[in-house]
PQR file with spaces between the fields and no chain letter, atoms N, CA, C, O and H, PARSE charges and radii, in Angstrom:
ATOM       1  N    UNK     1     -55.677  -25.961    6.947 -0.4000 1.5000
ATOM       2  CA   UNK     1     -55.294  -24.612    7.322 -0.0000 2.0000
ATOM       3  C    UNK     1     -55.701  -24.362    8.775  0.5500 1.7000
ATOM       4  O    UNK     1     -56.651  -25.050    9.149 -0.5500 1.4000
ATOM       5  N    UNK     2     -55.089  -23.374    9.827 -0.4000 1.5000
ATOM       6  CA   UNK     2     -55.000  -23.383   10.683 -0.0000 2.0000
ATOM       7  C    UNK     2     -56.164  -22.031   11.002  0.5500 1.7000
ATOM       8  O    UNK     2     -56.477  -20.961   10.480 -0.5500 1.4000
ATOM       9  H    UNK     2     -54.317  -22.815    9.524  0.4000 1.0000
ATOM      10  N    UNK     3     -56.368  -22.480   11.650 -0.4000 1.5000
ATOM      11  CA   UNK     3     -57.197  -21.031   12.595 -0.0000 2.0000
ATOM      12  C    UNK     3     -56.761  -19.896   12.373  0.5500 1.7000
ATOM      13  O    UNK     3     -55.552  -19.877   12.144 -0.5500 1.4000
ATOM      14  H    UNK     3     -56.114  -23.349   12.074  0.4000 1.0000
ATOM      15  N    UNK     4     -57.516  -18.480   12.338 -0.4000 1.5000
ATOM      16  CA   UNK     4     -56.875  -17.548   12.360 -0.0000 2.0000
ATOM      17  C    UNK     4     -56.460  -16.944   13.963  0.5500 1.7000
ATOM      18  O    UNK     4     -56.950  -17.029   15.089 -0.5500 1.4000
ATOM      19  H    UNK     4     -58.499  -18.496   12.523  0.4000 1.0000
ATOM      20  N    UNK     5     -55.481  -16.411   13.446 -0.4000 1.5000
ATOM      21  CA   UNK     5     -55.358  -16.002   15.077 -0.0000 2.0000
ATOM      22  C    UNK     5     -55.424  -14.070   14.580  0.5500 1.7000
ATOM      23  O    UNK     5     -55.296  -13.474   13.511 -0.5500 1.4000
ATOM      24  H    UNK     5     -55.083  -16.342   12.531  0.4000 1.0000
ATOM      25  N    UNK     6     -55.645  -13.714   15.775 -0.4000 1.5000
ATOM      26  CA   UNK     6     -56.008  -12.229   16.093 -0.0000 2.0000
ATOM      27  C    UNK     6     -54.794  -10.959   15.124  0.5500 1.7000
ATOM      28  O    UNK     6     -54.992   -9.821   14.696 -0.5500 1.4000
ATOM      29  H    UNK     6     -55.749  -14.199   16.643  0.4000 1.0000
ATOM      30  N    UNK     7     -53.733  -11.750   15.105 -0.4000 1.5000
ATOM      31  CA   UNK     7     -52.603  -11.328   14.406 -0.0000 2.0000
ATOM      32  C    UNK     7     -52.416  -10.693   13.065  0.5500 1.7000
ATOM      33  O    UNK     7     -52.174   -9.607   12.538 -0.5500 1.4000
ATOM      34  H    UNK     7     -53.572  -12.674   15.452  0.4000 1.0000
ATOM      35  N    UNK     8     -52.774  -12.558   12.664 -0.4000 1.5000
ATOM      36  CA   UNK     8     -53.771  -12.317   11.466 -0.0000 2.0000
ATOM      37  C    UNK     8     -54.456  -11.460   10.944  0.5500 1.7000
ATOM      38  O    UNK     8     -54.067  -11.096    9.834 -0.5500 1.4000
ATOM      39  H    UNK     8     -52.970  -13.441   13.092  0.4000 1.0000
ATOM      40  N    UNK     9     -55.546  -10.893   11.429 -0.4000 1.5000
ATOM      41  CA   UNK     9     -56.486  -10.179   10.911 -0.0000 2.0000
ATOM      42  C    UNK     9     -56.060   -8.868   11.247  0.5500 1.7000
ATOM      43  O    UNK     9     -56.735   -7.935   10.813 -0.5500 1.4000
ATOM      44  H    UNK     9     -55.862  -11.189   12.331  0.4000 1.0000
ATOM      45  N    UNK    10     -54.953   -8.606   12.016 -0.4000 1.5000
ATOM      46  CA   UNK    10     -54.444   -7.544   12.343 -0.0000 2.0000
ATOM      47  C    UNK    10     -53.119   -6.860   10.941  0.5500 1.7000
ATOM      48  O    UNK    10     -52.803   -5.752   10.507 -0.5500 1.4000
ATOM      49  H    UNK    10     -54.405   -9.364   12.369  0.4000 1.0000
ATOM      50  N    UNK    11     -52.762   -8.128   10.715 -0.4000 1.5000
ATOM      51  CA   UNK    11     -51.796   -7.579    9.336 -0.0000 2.0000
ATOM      52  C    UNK    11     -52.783   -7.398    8.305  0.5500 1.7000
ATOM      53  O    UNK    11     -52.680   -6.426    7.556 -0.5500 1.4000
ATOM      54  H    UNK    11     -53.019   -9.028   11.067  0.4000 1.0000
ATOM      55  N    UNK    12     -53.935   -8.400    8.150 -0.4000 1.5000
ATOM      56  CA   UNK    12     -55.037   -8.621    7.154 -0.0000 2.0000
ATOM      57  C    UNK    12     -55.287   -6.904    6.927  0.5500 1.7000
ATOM      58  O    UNK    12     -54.964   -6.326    5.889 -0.5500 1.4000
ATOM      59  H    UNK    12     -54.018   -9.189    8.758  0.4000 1.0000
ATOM      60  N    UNK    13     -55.743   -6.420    7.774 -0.4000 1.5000
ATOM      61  CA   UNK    13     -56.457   -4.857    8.234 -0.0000 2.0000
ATOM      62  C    UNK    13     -55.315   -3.895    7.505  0.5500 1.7000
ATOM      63  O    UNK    13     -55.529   -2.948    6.749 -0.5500 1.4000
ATOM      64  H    UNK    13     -56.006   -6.889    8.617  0.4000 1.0000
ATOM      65  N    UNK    14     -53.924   -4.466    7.998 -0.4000 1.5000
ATOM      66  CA   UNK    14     -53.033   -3.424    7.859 -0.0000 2.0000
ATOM      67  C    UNK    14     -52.660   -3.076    6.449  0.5500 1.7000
ATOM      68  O    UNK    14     -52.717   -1.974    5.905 -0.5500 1.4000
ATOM      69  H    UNK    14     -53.750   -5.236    8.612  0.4000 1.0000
ATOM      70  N    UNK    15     -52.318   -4.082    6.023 -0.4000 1.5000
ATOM      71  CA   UNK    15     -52.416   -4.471    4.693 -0.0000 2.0000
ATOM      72  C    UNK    15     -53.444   -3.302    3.341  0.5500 1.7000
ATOM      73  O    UNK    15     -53.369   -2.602    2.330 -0.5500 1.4000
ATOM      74  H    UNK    15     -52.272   -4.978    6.465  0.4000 1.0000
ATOM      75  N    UNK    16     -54.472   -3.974    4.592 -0.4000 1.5000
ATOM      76  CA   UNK    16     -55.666   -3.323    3.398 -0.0000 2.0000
ATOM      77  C    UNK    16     -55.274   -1.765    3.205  0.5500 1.7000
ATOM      78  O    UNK    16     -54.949   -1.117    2.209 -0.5500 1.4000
ATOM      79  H    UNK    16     -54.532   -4.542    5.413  0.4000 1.0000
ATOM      80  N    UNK    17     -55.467   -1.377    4.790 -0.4000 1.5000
ATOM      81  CA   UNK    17     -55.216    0.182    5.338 -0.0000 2.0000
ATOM      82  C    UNK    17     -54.032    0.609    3.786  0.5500 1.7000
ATOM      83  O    UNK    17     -54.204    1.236    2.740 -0.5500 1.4000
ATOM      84  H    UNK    17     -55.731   -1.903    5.599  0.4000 1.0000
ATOM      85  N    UNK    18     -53.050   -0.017    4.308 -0.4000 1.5000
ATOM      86  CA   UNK    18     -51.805    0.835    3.371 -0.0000 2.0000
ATOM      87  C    UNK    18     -51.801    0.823    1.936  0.5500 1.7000
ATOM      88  O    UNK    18     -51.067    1.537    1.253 -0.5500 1.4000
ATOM      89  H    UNK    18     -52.910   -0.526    5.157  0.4000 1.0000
ATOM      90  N    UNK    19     -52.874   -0.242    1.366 -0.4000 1.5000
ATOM      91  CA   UNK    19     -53.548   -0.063    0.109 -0.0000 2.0000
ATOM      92  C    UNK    19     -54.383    1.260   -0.456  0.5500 1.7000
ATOM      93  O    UNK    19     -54.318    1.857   -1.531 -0.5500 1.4000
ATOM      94  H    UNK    19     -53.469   -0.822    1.921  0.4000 1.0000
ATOM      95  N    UNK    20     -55.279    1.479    0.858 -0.4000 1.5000
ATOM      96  CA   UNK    20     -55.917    2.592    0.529 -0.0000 2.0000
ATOM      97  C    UNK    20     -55.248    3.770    0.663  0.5500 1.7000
ATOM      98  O    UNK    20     -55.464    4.767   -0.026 -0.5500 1.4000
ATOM      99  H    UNK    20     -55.331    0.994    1.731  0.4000 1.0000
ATOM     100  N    UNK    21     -54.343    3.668    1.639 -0.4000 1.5000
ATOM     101  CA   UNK    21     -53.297    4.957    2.217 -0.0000 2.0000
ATOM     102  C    UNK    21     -53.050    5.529    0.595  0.5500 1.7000
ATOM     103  O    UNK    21     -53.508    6.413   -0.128 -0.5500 1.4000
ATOM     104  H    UNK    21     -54.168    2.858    2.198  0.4000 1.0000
ATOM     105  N    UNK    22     -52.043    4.452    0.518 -0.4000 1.5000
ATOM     106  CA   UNK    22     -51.012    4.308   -0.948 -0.0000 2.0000
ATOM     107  C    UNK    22     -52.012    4.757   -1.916  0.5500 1.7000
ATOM     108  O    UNK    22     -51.278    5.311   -2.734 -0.5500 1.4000
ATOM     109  H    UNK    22     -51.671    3.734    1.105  0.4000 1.0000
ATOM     110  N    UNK    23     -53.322    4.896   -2.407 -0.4000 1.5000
ATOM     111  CA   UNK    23     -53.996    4.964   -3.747 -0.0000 2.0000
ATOM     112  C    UNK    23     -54.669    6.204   -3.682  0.5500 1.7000
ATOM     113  O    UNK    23     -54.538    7.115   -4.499 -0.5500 1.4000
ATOM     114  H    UNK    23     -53.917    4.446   -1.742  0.4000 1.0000
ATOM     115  N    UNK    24     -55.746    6.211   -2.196 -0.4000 1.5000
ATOM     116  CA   UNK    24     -56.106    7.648   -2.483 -0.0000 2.0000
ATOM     117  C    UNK    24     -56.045    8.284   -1.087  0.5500 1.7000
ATOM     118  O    UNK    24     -56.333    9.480   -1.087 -0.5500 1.4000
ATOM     119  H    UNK    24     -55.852    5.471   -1.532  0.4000 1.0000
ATOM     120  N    UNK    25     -55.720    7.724    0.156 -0.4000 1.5000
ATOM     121  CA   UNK    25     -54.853    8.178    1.512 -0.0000 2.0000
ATOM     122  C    UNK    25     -54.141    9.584    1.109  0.5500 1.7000
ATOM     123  O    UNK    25     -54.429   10.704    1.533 -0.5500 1.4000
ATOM     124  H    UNK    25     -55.486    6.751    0.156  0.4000 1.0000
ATOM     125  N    UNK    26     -53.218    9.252    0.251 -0.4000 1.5000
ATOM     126  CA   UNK    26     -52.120   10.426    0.391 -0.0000 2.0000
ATOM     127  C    UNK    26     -52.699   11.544   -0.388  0.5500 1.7000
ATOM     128  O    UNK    26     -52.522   12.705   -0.019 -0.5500 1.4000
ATOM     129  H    UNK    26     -52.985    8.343   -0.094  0.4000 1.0000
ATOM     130  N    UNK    27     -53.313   11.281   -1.343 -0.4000 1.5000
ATOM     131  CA   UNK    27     -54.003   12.451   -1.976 -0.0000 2.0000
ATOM     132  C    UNK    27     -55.142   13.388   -1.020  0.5500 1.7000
ATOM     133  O    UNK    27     -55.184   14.618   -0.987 -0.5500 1.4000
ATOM     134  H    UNK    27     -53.456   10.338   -1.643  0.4000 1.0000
ATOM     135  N    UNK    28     -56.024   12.444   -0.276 -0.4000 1.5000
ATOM     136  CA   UNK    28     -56.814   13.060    0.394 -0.0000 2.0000
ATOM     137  C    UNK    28     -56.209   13.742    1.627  0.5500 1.7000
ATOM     138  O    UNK    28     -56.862   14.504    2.340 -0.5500 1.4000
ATOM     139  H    UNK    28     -55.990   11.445   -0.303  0.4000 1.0000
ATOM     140  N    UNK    29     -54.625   13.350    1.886 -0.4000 1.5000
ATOM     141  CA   UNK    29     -54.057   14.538    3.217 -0.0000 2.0000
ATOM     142  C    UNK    29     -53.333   15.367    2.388  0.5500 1.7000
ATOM     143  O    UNK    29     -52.977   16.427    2.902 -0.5500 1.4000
ATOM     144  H    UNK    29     -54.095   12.731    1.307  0.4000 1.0000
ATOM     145  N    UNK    30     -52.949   15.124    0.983 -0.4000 1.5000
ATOM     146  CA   UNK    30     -51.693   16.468    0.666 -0.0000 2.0000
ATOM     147  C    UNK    30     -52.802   17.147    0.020  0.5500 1.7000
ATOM     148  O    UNK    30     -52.321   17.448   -1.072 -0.5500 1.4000
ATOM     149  H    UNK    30     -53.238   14.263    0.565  0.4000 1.0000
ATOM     150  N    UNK    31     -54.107   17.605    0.046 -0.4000 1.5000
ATOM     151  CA   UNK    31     -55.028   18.248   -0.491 -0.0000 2.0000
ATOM     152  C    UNK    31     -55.786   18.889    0.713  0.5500 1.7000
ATOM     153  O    UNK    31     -56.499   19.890    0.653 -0.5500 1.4000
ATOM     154  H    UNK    31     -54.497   17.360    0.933  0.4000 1.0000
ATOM     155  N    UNK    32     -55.468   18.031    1.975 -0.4000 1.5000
ATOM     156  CA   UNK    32     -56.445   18.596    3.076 -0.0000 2.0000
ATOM     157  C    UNK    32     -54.784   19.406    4.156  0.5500 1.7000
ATOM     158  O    UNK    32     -54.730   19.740    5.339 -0.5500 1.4000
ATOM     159  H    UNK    32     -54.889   17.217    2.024  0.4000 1.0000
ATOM     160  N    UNK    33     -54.061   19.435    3.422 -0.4000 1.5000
ATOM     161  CA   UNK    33     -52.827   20.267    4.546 -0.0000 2.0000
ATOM     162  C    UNK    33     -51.443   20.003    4.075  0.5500 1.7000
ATOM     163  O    UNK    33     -50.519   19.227    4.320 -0.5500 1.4000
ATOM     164  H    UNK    33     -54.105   19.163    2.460  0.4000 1.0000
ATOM     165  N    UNK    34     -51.798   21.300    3.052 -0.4000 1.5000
ATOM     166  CA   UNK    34     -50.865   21.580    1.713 -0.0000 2.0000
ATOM     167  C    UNK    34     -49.624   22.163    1.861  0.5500 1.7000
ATOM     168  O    UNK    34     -48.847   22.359    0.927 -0.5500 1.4000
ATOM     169  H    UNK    34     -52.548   21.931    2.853  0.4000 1.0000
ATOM     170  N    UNK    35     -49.339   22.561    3.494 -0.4000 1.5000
ATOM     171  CA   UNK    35     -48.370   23.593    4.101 -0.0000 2.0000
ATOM     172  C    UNK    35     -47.920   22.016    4.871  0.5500 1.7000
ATOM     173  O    UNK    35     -48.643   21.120    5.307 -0.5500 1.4000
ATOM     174  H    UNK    35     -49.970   22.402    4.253  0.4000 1.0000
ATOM     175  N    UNK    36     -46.587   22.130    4.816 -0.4000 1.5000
ATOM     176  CA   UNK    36     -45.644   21.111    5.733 -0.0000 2.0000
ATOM     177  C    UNK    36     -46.414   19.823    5.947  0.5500 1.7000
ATOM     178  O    UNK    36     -46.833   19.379    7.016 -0.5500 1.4000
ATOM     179  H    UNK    36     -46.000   22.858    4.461  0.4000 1.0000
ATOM     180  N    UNK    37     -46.548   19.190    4.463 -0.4000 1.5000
ATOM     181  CA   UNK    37     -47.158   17.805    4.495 -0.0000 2.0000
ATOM     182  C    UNK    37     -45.822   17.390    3.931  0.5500 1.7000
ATOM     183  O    UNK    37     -45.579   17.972    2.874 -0.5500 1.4000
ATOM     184  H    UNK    37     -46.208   19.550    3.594  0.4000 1.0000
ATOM     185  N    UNK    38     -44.678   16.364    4.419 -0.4000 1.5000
ATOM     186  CA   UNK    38     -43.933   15.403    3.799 -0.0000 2.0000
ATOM     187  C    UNK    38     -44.279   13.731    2.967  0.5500 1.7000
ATOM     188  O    UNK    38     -43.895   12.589    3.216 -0.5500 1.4000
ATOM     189  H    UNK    38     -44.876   15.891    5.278  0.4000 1.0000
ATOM     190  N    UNK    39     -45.051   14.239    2.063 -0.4000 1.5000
ATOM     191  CA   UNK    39     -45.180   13.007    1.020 -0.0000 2.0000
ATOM     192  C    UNK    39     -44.371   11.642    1.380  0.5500 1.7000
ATOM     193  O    UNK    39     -44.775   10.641    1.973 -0.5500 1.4000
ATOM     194  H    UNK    39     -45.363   15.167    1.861  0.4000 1.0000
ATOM     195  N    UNK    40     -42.855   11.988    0.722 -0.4000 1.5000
ATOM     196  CA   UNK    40     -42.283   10.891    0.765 -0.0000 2.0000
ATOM     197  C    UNK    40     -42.040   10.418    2.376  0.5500 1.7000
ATOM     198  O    UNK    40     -41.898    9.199    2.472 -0.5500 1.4000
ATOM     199  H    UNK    40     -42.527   12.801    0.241  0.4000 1.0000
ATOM     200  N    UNK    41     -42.001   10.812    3.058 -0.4000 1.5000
ATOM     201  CA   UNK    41     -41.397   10.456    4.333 -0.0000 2.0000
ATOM     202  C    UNK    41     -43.143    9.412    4.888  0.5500 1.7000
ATOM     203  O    UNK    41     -43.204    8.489    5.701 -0.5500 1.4000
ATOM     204  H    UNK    41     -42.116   11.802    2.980  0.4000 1.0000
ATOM     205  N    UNK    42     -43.919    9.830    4.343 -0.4000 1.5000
ATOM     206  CA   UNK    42     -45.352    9.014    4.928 -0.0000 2.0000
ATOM     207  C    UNK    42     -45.700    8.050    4.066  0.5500 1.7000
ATOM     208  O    UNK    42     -46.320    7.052    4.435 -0.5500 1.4000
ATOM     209  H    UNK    42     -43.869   10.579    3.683  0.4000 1.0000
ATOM     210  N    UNK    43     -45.396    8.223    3.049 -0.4000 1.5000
ATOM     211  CA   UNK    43     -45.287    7.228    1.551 -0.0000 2.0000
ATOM     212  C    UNK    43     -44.350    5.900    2.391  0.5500 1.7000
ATOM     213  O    UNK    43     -44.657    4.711    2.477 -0.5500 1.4000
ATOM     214  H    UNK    43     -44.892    9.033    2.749  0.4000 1.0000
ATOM     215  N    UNK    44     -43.279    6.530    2.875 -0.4000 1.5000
ATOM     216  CA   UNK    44     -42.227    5.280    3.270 -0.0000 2.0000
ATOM     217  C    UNK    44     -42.795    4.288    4.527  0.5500 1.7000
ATOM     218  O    UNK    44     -42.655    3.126    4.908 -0.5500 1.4000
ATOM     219  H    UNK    44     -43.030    7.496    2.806  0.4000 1.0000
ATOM     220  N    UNK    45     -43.469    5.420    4.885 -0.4000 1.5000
ATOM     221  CA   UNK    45     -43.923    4.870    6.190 -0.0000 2.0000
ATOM     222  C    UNK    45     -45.134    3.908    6.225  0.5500 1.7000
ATOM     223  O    UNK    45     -45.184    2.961    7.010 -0.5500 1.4000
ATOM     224  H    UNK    45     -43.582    6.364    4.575  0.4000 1.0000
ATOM     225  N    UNK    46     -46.253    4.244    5.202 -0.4000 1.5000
ATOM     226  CA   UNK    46     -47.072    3.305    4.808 -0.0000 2.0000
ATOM     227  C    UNK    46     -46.729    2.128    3.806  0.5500 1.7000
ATOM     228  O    UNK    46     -47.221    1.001    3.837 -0.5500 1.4000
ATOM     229  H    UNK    46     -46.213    5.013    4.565  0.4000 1.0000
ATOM     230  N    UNK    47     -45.928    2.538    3.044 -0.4000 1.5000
ATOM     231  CA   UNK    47     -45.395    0.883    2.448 -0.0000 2.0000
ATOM     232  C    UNK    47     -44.743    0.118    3.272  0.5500 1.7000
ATOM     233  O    UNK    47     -45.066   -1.065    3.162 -0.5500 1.4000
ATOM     234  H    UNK    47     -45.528    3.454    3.019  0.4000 1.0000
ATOM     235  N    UNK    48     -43.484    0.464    4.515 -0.4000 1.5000
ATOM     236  CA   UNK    48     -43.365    0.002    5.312 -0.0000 2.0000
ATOM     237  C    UNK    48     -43.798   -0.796    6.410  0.5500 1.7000
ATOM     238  O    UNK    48     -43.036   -1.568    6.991 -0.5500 1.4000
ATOM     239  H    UNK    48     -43.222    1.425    4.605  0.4000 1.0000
ATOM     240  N    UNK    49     -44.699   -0.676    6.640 -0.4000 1.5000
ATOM     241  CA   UNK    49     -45.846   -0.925    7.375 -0.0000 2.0000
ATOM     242  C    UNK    49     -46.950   -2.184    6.449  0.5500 1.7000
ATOM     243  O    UNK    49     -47.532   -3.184    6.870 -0.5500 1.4000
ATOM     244  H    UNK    49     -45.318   -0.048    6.168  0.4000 1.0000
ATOM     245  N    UNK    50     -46.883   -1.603    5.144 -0.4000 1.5000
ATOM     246  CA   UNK    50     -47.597   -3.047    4.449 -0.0000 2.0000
ATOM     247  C    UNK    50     -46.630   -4.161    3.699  0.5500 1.7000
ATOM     248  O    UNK    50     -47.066   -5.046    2.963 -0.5500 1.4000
ATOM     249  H    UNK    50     -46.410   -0.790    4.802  0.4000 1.0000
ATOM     250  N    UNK    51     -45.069   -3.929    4.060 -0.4000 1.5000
ATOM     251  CA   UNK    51     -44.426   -4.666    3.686 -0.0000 2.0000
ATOM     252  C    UNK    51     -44.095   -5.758    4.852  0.5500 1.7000
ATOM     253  O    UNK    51     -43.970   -6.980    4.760 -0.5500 1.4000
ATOM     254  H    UNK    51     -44.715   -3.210    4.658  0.4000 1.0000
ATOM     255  N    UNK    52     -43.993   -4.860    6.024 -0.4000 1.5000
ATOM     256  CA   UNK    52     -43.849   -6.072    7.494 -0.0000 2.0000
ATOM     257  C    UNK    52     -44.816   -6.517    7.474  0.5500 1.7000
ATOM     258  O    UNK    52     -44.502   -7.679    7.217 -0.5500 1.4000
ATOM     259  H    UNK    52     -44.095   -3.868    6.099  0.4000 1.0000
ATOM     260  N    UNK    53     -46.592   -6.507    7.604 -0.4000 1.5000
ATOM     261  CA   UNK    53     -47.379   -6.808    7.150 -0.0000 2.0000
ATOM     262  C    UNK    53     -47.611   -8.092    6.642  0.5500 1.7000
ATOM     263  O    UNK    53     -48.229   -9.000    7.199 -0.5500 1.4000
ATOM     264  H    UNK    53     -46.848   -5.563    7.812  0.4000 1.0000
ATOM     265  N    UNK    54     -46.999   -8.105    5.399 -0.4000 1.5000
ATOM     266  CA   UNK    54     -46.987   -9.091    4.402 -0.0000 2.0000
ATOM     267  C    UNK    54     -45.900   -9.858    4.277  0.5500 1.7000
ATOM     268  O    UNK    54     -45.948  -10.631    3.321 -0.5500 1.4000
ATOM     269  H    UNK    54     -46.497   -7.368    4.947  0.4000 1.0000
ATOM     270  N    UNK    55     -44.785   -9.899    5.039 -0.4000 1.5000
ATOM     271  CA   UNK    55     -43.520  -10.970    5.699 -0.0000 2.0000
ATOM     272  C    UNK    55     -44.792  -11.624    6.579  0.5500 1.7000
ATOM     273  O    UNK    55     -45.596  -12.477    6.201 -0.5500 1.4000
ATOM     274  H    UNK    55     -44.746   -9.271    5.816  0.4000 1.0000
ATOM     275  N    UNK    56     -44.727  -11.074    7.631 -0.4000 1.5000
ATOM     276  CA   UNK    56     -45.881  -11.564    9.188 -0.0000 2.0000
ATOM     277  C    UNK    56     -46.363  -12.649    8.213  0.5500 1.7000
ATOM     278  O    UNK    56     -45.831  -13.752    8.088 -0.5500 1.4000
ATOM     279  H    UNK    56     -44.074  -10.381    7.938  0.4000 1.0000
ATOM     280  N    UNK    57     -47.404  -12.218    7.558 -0.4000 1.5000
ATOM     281  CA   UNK    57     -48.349  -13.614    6.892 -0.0000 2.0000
ATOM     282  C    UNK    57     -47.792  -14.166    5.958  0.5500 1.7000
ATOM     283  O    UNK    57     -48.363  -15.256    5.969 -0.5500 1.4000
ATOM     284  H    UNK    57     -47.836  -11.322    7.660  0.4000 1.0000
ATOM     285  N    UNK    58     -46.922  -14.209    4.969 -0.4000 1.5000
ATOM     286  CA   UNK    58     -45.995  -14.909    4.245 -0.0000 2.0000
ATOM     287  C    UNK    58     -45.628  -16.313    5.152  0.5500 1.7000
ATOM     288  O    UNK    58     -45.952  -17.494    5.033 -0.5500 1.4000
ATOM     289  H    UNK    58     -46.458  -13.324    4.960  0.4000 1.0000
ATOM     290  N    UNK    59     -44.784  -15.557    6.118 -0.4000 1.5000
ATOM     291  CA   UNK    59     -44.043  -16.372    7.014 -0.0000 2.0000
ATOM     292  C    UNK    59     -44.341  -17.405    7.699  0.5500 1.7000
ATOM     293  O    UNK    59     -43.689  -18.446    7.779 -0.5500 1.4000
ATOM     294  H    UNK    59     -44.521  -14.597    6.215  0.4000 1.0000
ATOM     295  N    UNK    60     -45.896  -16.993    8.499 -0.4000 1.5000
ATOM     296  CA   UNK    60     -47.194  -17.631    9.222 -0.0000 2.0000
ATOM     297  C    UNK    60     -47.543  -18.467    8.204  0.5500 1.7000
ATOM     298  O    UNK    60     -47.131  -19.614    8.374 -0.5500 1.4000
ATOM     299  H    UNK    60     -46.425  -16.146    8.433  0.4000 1.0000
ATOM     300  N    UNK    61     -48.093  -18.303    7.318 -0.4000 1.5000
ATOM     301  CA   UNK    61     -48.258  -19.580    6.407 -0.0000 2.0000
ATOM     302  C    UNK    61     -47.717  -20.417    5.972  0.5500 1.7000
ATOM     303  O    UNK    61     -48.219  -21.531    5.822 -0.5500 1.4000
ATOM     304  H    UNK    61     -48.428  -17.371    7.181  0.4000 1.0000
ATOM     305  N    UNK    62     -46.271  -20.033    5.576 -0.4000 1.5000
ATOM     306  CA   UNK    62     -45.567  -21.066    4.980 -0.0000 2.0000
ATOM     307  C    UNK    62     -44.759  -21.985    5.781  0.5500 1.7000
ATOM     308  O    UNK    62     -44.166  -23.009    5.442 -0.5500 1.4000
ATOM     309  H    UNK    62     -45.863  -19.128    5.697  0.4000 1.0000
ATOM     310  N    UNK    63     -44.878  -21.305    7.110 -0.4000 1.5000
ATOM     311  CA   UNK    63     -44.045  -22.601    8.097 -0.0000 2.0000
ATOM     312  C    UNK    63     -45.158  -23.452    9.085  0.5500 1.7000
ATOM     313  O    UNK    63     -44.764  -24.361    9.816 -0.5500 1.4000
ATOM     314  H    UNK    63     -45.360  -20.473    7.386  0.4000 1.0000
């Protein structure tokens, strides 16, 4: 296996981030700013974000 490179640990992070976003992230902002919070539109945006994420290192590894 190859070295990590900086990238790496940068999707690694991101990854994690949109785990926590996704589980208790969104609860702790639609509870802290209950007036013009769009759920789904930040929902999309954090799975998004851990889905490129997880191509990046998919990809990196397997080639």
């Amino acid at each position: 296996m190859e070295k990590l490179e900086m990238w790496d640990y940068i999707c690694m992070g991101t990854m994690l981030l949109c785990l926590w976003m996704g589980t208790y992230g969104l609860k702790m902002c639609r509870d802290a700013n209950k007036e013009g919070f769009d759920e789904k539109s930040l929902r999309n945006k954090i799975w998004g974000a851990g889905v490129a994420a997880a191509l990046y290192l998919i990809i990196r590894f397997v080639s």
